[in-house]
Structure formats: structure tokens, C-alpha cells
MDTraj code that builds the backbone (N, CA, C; nanometers):
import mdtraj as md
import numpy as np

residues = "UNK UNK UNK UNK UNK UNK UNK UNK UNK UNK UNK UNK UNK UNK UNK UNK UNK UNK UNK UNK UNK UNK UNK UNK UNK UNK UNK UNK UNK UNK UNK UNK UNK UNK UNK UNK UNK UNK UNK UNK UNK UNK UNK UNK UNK UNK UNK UNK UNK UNK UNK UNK UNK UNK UNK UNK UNK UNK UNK UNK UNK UNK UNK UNK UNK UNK UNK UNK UNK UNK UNK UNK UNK UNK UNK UNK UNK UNK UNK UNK UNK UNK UNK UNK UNK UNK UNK UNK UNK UNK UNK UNK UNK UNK UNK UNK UNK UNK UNK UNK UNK UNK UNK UNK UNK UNK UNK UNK UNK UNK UNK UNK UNK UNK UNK UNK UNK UNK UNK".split()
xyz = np.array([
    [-4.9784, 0.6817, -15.2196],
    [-4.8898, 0.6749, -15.3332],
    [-4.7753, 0.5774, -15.3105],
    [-4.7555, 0.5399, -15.1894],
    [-4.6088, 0.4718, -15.1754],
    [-4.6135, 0.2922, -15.2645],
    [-4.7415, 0.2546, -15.2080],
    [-4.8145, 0.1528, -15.2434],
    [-4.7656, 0.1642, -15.4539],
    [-4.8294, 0.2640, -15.5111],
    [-4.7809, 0.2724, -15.5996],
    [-4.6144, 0.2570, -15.6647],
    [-4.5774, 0.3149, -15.5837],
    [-4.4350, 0.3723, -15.6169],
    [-4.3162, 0.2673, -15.6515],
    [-4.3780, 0.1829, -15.5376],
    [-4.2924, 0.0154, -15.4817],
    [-4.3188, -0.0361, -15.5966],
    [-4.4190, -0.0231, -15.6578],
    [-4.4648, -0.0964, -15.7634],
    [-4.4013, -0.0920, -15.8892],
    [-4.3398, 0.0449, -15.9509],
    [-4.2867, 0.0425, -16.0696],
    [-4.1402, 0.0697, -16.1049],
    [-4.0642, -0.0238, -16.1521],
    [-3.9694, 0.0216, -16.1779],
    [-3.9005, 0.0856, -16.3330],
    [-3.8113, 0.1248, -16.3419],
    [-3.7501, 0.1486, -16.4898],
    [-3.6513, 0.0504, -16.5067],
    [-3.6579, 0.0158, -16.6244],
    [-3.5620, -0.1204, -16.6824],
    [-3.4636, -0.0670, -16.7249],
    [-3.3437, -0.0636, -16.7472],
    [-3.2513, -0.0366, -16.8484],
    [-3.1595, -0.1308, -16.9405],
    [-3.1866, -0.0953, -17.0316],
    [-3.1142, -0.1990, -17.1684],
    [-3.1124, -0.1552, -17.2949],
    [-2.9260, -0.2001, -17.2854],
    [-2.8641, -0.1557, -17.4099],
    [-2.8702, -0.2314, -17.5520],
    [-2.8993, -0.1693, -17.6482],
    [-2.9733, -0.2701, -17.7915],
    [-2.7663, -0.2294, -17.8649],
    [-2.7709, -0.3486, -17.9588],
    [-2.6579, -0.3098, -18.0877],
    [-2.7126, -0.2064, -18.1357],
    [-2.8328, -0.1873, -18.1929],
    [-2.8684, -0.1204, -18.2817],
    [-3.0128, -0.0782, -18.2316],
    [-3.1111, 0.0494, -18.2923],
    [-3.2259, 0.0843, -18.3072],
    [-3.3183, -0.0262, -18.3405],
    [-3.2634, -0.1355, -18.4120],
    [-3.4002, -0.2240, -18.5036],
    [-3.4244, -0.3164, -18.3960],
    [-3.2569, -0.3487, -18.3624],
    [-3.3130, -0.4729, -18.1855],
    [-3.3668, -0.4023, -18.1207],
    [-3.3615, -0.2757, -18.0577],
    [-3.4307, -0.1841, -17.9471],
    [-3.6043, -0.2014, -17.9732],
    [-3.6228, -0.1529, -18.1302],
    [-3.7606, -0.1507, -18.1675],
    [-3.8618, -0.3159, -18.1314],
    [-3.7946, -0.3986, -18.1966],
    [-3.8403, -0.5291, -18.1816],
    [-3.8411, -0.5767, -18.0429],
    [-3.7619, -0.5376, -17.9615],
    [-3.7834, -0.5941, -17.8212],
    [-3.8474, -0.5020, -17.7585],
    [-3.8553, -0.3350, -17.7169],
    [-3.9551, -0.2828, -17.6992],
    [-4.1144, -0.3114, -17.7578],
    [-4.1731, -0.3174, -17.8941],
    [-4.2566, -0.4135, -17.9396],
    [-4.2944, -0.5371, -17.8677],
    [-4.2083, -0.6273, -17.8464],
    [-4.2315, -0.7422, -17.7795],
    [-4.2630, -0.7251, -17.6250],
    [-4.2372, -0.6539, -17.5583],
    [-4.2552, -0.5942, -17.4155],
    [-4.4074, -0.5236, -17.4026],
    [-4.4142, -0.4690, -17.4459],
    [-4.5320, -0.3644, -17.4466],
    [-4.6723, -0.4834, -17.5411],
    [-4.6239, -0.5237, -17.6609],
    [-4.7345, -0.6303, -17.7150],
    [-4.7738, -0.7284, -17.5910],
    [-4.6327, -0.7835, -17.5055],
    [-4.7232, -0.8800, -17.4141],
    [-4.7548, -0.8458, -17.3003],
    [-4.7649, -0.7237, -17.2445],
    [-4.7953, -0.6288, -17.1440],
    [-4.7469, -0.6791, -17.0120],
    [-4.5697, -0.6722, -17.0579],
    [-4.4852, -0.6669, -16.9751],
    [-4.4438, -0.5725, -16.9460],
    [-4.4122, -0.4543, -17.0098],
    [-4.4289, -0.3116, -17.0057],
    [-4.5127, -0.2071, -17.0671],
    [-4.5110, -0.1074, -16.9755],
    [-4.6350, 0.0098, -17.0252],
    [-4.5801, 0.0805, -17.1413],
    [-4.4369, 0.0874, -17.1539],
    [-4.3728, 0.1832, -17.2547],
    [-4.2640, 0.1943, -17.2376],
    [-4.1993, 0.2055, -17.3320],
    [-4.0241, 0.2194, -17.3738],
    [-3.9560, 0.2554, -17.4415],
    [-3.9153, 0.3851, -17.3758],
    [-3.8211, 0.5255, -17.5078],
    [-3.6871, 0.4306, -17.5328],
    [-3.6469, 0.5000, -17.6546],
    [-3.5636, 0.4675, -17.7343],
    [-3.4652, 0.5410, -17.7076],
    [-3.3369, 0.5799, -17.6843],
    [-3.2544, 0.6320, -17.6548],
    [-3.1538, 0.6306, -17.8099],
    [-3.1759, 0.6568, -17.9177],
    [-3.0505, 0.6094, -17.9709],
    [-2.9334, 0.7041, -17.9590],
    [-2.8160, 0.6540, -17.9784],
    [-2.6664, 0.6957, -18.0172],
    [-2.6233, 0.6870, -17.8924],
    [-2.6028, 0.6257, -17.8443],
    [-2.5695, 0.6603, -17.6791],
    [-2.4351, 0.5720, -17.7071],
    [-2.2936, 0.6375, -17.6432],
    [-2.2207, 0.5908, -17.6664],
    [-2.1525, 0.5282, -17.5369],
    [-2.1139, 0.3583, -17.5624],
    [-2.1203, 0.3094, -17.4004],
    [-1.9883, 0.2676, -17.4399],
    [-1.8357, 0.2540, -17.3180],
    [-1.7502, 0.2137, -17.3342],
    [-1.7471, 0.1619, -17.1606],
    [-1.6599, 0.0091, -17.2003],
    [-1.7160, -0.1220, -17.1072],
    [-1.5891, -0.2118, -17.1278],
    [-1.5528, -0.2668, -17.0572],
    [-1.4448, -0.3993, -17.0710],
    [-1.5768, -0.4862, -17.1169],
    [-1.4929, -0.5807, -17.1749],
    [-1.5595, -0.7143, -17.2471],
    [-1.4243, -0.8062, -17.2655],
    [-1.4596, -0.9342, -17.1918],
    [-1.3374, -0.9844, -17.2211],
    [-1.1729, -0.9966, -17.2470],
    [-1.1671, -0.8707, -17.0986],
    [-1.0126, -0.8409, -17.1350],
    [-0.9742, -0.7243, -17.2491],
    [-1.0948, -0.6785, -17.3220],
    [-1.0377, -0.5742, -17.4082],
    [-1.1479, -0.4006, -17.3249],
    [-1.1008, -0.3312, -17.3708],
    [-1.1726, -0.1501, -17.3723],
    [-1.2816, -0.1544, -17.4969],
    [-1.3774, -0.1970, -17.5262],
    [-1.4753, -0.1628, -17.5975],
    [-1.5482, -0.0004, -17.6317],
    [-1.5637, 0.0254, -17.6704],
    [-1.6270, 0.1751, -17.7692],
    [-1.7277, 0.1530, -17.8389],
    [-1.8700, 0.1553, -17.8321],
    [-1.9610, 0.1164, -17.9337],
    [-2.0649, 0.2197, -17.9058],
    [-2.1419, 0.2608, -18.0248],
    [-2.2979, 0.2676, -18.0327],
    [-2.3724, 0.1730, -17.9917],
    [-2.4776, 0.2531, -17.8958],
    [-2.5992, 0.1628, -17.8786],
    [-2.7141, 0.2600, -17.8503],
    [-2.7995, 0.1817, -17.8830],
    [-2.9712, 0.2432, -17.8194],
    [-3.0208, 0.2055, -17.7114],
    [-3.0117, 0.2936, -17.6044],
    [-3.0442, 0.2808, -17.4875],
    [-3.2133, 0.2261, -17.4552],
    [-3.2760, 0.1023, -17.3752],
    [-3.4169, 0.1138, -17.3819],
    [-3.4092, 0.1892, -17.2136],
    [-3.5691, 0.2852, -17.2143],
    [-3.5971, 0.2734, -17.0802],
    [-3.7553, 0.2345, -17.1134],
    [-3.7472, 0.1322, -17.0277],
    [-3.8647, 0.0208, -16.9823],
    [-3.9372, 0.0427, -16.8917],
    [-4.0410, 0.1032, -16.8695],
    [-4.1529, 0.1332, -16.7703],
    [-4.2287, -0.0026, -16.7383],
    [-4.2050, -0.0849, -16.6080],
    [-4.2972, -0.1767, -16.5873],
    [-4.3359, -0.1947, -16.4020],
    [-4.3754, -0.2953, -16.3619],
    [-4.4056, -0.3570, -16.2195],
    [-4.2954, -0.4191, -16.2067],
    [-4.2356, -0.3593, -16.0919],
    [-4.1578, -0.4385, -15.9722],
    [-4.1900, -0.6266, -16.0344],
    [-4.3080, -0.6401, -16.0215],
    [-4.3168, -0.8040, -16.0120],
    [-4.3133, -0.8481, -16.1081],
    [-4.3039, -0.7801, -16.2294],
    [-4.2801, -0.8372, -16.3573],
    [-4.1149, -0.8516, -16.3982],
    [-4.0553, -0.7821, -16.3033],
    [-3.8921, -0.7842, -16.3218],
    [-3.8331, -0.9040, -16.3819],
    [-3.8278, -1.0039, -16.2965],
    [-3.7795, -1.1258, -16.3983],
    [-3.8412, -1.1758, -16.5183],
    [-3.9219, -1.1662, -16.5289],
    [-4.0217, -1.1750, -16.6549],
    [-3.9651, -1.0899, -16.7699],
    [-3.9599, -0.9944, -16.7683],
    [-3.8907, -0.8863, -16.8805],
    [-3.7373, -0.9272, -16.8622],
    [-3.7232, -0.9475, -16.7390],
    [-3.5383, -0.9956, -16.8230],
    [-3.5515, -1.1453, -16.8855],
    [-3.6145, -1.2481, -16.8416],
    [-3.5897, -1.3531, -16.9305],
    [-3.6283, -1.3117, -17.0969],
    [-3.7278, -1.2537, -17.1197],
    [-3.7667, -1.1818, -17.2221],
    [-3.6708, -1.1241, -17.3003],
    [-3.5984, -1.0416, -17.2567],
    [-3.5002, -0.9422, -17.3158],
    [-3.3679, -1.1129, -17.3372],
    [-3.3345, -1.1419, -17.2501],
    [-3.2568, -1.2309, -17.2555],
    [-3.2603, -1.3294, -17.4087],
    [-3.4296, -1.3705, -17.4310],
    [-3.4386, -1.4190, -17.5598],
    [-3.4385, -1.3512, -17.6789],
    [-3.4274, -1.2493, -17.6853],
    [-3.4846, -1.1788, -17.7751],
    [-3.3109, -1.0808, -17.8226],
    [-3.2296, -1.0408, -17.7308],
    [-3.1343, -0.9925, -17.7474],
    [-3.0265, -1.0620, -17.7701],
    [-2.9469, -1.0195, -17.8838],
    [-2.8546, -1.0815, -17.9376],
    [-2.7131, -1.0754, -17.8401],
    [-2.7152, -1.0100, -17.7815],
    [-2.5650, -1.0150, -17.6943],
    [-2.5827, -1.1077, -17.5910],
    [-2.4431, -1.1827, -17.5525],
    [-2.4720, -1.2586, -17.4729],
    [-2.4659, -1.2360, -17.3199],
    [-2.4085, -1.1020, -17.2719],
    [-2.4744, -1.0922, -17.1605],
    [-2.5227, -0.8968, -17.1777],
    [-2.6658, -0.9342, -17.1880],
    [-2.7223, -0.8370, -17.2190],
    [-2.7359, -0.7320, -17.0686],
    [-2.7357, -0.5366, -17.0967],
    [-2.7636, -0.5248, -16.9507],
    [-2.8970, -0.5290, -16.8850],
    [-2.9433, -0.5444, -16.8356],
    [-3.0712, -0.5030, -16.7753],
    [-3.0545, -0.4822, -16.6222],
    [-3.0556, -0.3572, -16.6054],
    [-3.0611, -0.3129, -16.4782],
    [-3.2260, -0.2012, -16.4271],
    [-3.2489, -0.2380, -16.3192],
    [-3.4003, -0.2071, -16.2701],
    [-3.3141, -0.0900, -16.1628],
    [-3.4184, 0.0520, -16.1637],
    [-3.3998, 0.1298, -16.0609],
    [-3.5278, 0.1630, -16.0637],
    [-3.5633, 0.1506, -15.9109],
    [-3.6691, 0.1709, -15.8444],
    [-3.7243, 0.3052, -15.8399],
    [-3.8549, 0.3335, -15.8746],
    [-3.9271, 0.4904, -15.9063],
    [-3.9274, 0.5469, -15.7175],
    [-3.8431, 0.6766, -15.6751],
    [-3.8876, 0.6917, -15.5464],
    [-3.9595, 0.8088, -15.5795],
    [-4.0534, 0.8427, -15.6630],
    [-4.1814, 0.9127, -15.7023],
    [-4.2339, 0.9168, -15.8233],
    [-4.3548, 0.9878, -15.8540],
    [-4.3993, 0.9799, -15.9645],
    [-4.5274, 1.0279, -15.9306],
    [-4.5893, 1.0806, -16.0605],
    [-4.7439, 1.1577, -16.0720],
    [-4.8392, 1.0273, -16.0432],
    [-4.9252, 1.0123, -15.9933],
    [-5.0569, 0.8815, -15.9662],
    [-5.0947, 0.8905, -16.0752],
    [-5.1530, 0.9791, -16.1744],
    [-5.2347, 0.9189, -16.2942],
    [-5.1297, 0.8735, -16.3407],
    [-4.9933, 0.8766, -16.3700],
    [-4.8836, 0.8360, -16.4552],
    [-4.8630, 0.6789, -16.4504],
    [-4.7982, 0.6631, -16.2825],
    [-4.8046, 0.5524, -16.2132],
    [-5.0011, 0.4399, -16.2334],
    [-5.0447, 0.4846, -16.2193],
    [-5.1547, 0.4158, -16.2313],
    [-5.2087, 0.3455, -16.4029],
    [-5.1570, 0.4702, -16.4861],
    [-5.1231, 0.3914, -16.6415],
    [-5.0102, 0.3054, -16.6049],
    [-4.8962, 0.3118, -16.5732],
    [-4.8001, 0.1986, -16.5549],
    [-4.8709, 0.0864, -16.5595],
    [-4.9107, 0.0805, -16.4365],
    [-4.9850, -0.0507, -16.3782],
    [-5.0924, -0.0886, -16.4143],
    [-5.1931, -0.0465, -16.5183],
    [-5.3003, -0.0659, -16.5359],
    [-5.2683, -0.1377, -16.7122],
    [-5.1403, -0.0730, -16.7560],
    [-5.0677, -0.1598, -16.8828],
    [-5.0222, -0.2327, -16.9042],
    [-4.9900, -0.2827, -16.7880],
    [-4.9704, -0.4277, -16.7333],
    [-4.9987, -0.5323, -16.6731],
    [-5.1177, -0.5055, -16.6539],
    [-5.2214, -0.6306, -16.5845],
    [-5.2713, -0.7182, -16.7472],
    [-5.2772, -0.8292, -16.6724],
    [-5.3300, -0.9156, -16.7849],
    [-5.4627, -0.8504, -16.8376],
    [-5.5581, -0.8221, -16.7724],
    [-5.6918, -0.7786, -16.8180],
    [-5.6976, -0.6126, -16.7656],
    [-5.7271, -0.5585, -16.8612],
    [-5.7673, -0.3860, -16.8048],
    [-5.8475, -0.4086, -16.7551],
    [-5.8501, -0.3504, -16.5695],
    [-5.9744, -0.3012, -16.5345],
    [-6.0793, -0.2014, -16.5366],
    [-6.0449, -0.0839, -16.5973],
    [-6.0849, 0.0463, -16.6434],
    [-5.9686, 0.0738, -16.7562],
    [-6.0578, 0.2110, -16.8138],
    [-6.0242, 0.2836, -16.9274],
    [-5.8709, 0.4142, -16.8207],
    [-5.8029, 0.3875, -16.8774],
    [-5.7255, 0.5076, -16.8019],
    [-5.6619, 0.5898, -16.9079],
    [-5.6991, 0.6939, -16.8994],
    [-5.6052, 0.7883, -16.9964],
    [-5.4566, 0.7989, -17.0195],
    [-5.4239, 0.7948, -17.1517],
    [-5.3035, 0.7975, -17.1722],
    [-5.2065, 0.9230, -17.1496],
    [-5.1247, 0.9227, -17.0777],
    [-5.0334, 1.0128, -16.9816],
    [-4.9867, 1.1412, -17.1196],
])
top = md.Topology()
chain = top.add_chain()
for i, resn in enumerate(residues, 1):
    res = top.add_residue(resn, chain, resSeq=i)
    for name in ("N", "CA", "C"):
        top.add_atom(name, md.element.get_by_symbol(name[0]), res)
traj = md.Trajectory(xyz[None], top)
């Protein structure tokens, strides 16, 4: 399993809104850069920005993908997200179920090699 484990991380990234969250989750998962990505909405994040205390709504993504696709999904998110420094932060899975982990990774290979059931 460790072999697995190294392998997947969770993405995190904050949308303005639900409709950017939807469209860039969409765009992640359509080009099987990620296996899947809950929506978090209302999450309320307060952050310096430029010298001021910010207060906003946002929709949290969590991004299920491969370790090696990491930069790949942030340049991605980078185009696709309207803020200009968007977050994307990766924390590393230190476990997880094998059939779970093995859909991860099997949703993200360019070509499926088998049928794997959906978790």
C-alpha cells in the first residue's frame, strides 16, 4: 500500500464562487487530471490581501489526484481561476482504503487499464 499512498495527493482550492468551483472541477476530472472533487461551498476564509483583513465566501475544492500530476493541476487551476494568486495547496494521503486509492489512480492515467469500480 505505501507504493500507493505516495502516489495520491489532495489538492486544495479556494473558488469566488460555486460556478468557478464547478467549471474547474469539470475541467480537472474531464482531462483526467483528477479522479474527483467535492465542493465545499460557504466556507468562510479570512486572509490579508494586500495590506488589508479580507472576509469572503468561498467554495472550497478538494481535488483527489497523483502526486505526479501536481504541477499539472496547478497550472490548470492557475488558467482557469480568476484570482490572481489562487490557493492550491497539496497534502499528502498518509493512508487510505486500496480499492479507493487504486480508483484514484486508475482515473488518471491517460488510458484505463481495467474496469475498476466506483468507490
Amino acid at each position: 500500500m505505501a507504493r500507493r499512498v505516495n502516489s495520491v495527493v489532495v489538492v486544495l482550492v479556494t473558488c469566488a464562487n460555486e460556478e468557478q468551483g464547478v467549471s474547474i472541477a469539470r475541467s480537472l476530472v474531464g482531462e483526467r487530471l483528477a479522479a474527483c472533487v467535492n465542493l465545499l461551498r460557504g466556507v468562510r476564509s479570512i486572509y490579508r490581501w494586500r495590506d488589508r483583513i479580507e472576509d469572503d465566501r468561498e467554495t472550497l475544492l478538494l481535488i483527489k489526484t497523483r502526486t505526479r500530476l501536481l504541477a499539472r493541476v496547478e497550472r490548470r487551476v492557475r488558467e482557469l481561476h480568476s484570482y490572481e494568486v489562487p490557493e492550491v495547496v497539496a497534502l499528502p494521503v498518509a493512508a487510505g482504503s486500496k480499492p479507493y486509492l487504486d480508483w484514484v489512480l486508475e482515473s488518471t492515467t491517460a488510458r484505463p487499464r481495467s474496469k475498476v469500480r466506483k468507490p
